[in-house]
C-alpha positions as CSV (number, residue, x, y, z in Angstrom):
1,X,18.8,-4.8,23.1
2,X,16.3,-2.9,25.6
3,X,14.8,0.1,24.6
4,X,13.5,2.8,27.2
5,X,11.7,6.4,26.4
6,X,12.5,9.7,27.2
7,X,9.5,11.7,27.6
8,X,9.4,15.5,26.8
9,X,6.4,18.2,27.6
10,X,5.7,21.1,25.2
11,X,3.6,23.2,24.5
12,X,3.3,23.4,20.2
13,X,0.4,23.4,17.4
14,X,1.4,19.8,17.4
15,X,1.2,19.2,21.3
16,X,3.3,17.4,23.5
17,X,5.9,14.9,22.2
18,X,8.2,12.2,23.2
19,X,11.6,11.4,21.5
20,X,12.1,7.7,21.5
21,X,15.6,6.5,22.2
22,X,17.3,3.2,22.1
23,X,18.6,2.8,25.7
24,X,16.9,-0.3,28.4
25,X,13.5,-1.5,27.7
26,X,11.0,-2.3,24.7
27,X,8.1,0.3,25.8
28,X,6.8,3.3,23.7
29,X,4.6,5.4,26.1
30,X,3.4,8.9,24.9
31,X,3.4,11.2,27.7
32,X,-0.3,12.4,29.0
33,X,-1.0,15.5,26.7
34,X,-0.4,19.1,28.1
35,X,-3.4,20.7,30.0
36,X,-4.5,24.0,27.8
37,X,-2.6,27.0,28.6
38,X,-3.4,30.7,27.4
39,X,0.4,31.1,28.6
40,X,3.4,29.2,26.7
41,X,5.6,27.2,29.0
42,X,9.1,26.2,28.6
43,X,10.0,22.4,27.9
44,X,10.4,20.4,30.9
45,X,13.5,18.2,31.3
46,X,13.2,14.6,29.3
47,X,13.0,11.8,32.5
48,X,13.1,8.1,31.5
49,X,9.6,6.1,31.2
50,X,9.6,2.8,33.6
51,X,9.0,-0.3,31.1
52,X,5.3,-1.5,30.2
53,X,3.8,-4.6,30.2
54,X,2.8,-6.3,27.0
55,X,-0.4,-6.0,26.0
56,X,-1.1,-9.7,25.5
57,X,0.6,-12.9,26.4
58,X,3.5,-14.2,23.3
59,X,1.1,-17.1,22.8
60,X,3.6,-19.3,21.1
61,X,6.0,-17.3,19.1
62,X,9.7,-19.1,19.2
63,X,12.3,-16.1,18.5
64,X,14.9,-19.3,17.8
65,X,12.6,-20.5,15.1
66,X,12.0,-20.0,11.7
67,X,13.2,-16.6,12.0
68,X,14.2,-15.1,8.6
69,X,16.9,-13.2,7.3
70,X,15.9,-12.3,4.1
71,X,12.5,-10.9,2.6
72,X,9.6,-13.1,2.3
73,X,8.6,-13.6,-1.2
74,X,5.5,-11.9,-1.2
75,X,2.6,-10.1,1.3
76,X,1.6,-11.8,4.2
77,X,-2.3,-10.5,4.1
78,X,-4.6,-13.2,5.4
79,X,-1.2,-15.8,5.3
80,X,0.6,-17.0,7.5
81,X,1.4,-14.9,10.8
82,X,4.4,-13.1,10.8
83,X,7.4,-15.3,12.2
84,X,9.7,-13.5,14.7
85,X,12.5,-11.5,13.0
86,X,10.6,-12.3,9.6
87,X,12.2,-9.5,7.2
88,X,9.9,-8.2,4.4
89,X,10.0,-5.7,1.6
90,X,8.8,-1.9,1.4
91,X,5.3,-2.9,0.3
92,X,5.0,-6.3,1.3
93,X,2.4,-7.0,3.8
94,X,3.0,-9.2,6.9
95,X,0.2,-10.4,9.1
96,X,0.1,-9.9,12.8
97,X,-2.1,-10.9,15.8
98,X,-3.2,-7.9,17.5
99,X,-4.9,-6.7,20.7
100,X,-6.1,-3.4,22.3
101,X,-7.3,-2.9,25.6
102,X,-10.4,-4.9,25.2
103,X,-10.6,-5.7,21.7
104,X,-8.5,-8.5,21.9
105,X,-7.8,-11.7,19.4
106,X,-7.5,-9.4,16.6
107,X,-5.5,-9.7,13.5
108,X,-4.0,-7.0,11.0
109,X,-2.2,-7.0,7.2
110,X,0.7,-4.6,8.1
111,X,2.6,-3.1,5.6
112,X,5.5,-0.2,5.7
113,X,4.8,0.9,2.3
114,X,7.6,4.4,1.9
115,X,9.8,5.9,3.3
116,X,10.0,9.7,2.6
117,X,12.7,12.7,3.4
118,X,11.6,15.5,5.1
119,X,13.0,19.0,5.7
120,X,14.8,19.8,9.2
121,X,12.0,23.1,8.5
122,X,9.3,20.9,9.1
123,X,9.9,20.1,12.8
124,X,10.2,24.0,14.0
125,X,6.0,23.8,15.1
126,X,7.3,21.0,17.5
127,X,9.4,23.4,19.1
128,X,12.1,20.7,19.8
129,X,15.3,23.1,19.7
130,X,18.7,21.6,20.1
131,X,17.1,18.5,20.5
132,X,17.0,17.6,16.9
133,X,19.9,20.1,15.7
134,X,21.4,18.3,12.7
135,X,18.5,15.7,12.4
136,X,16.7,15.3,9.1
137,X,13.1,13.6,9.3
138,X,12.1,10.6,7.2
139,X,8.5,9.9,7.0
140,X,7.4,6.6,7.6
141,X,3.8,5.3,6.0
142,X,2.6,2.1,6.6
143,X,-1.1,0.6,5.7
144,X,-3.2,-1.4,8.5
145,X,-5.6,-3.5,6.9
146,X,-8.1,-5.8,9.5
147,X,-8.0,-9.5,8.7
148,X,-9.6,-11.2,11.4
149,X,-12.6,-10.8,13.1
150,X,-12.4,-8.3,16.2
151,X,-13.8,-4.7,15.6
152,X,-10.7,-3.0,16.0
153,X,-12.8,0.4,17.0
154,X,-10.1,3.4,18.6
155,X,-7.3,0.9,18.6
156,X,-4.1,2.4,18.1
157,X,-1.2,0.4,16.1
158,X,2.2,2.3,16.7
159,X,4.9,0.3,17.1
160,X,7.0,1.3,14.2
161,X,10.4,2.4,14.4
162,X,13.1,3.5,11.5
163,X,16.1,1.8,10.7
164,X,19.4,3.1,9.7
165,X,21.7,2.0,6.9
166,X,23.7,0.2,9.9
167,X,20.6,-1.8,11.3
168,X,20.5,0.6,14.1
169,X,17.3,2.1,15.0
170,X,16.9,5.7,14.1
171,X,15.4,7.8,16.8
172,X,11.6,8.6,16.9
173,X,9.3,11.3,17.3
174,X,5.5,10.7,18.8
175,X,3.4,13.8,18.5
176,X,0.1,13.6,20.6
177,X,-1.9,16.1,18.8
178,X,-1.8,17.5,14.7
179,X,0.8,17.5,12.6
180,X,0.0,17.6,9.4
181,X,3.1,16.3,7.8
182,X,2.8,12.8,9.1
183,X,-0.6,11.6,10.7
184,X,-0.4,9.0,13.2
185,X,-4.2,8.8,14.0
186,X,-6.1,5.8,15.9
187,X,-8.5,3.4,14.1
188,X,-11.5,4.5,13.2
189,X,-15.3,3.5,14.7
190,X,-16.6,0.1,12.9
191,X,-12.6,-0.9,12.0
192,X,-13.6,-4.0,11.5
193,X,-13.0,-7.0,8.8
194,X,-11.4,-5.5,5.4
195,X,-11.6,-1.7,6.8
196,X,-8.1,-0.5,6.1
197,X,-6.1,3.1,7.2
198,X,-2.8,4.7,6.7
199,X,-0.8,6.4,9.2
200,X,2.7,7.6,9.1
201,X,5.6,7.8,12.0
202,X,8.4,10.3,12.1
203,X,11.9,9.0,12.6
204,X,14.9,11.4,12.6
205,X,18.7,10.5,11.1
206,X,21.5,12.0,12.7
207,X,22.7,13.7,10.1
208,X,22.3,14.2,6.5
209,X,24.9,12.0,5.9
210,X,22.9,9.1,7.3
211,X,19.6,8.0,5.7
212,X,16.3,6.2,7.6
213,X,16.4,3.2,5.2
214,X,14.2,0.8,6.9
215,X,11.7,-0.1,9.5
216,X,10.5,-2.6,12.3
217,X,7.6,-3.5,13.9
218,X,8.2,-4.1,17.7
219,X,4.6,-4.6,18.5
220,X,3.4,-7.6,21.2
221,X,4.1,-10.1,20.4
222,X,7.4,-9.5,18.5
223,X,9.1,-8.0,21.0
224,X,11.9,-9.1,24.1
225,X,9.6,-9.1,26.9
226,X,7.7,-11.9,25.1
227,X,8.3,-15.2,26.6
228,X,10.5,-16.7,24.7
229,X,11.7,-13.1,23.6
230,X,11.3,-12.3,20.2
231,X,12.7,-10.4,17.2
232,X,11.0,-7.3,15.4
233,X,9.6,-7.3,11.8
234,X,11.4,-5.6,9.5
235,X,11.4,-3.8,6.1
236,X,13.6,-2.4,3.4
C-alpha cells in the first residue's frame, strides 16, 4: 500500500498542519509554515503532496527475509538492527539506521512507549472543523535514544503512524508549531551518543468506537520505495 499526504494551511496557536491519509505514496511532508498574519485567514483546500525521495539508499534490507510476525522478545537498543516488518511490544526498543540531511550513518534505539486517549476538545486550537468531526485523538510517545556515532544535531525523527484494531493505519495529524498536548520537537544540539528525547505524534480514530491500538515506523529504510521494498516496524 502507497501512502500520499494531504496538505492543509491554517492559521492556529498551533500553526499550520497536515492530515496524513493512507491513499498512493510513502511520503510525510509538512507543509511550509504560514507567513505571520495580524489578519486570520480561512483554511485553504487540502491538495495532494507529490511523493519524496528517501533520504538514504535501503543498503541491504530484504523485505522477503527474516521478517517477523510476532514481537521480538526483548529491546533492540544497541542489537541487532531492526528487520523489515519486525513487530515489537509497547516498550520494547528496536534499533534503526538513521540519516538526516547531512548527518548521515547514524543509528537510534526507537521505542513507541504509550499510547494515550485524548479529548475531541483538545483539537479546537487546530482549528480543523469538519475535518475531524467524530475523531477522537490518541497520543502517541515514543523515546529516541542515539546509539551510534553521528551527532544527530536538529535531526527530526517522525515517521510514526497509529494503527487501528484492524491493522489499518489511523489517520495523522503533523502540527508545525506548539501544541502542548503532544510535542513533536527536533533533536536537540550535541544529540549525540546516549543523549536521548521523547516526542509524541497525534493519530486520530474514526470514531469512538474504534481505538488507535498500535504503531509503525515507516522511516527509510523500512519503507516501499526501498529497493527491495520493505515492511514498517510495528508495535502493540
Amino acid at each position: 500500500m502507497r501512502r500520499s499526504t494531504l496538505a492543509a494551511a491554517g492559521l492556529a496557536v498551533a500553526g499550520t498542519l497536515v492530515l496524513t491519509g493512507c491513499k498512493d505514496g510513502n511520503e510525510e511532508i509538512p507543509a511550509a509554515p504560514a507567513a505571520p498574519s495580524a489578519a486570520a485567514s480561512a483554511p485553504s483546500p487540502a491538495q495532494p503532496v507529490d511523493p519524496a525521495a528517501p533520504s538514504s539508499p535501503a543498503g541491504g534490507y530484504d523485505g522477503s527475509a527474516g521478517a517477523s510476525a510476532t514481537p521480538a522478545p526483548g529491546g533492540a537498543a544497541g542489537g541487532a538492527v531492526a528487520k523489515s516488518g519486525q513487530a515489537f511490544r509497547i516498550g520494547e526498543a528496536a534499533t534503526v539506521p538513521f540519516s538526516y540531511g547531512s548527518n548521515k550513518g547514524g543509528q537510534l534505539a526507537l521505542a513507541v512507549t504509550s499510547i494515550a486517549q485524548g479529548d475531541p476538545a483538545d483539537l479546537e486550537p487546530l482549528k480543523l472543523g469538519d475535518k475531524v468531526k467524530g475523531m477522537i485523538p490518541y497520543y502517541i510517545s515514543y523515546t529516541v535514544k542515539n546509539t551510534g556515532t553521528t551527532d544527530l544535531s536538529f535531526s527530526s525523527v517522525g515517521h510514526i503512524k497509529g494503527l487501528l484494531g484492524d491493522g489499518s493505519e489511523a489517520q495523522g495529524v503533523s502540527v508545525i508549531g506548539k501544541f502542548d498536548k503532544c510535542k513533536d520537537n527536533s533533536l536537540p544540539k550535541g544529540f549525540t551518543n546516549g543523549q536521548t528525547q521523547t516526542n509524541c505524534v497525534i493519530a486520530l480514530a474514526p470514531s469512538a468506537q474504534t481505538k488507535v491500538s498500535g504503531a509503525e515506523y515507516w522511516g527509510d529504510p523500512y519503507n516501499n520505495l526501498s529497493s527491495p521494498p520493505q515492511k514498517a516496524l510495528t508495535w502493540k
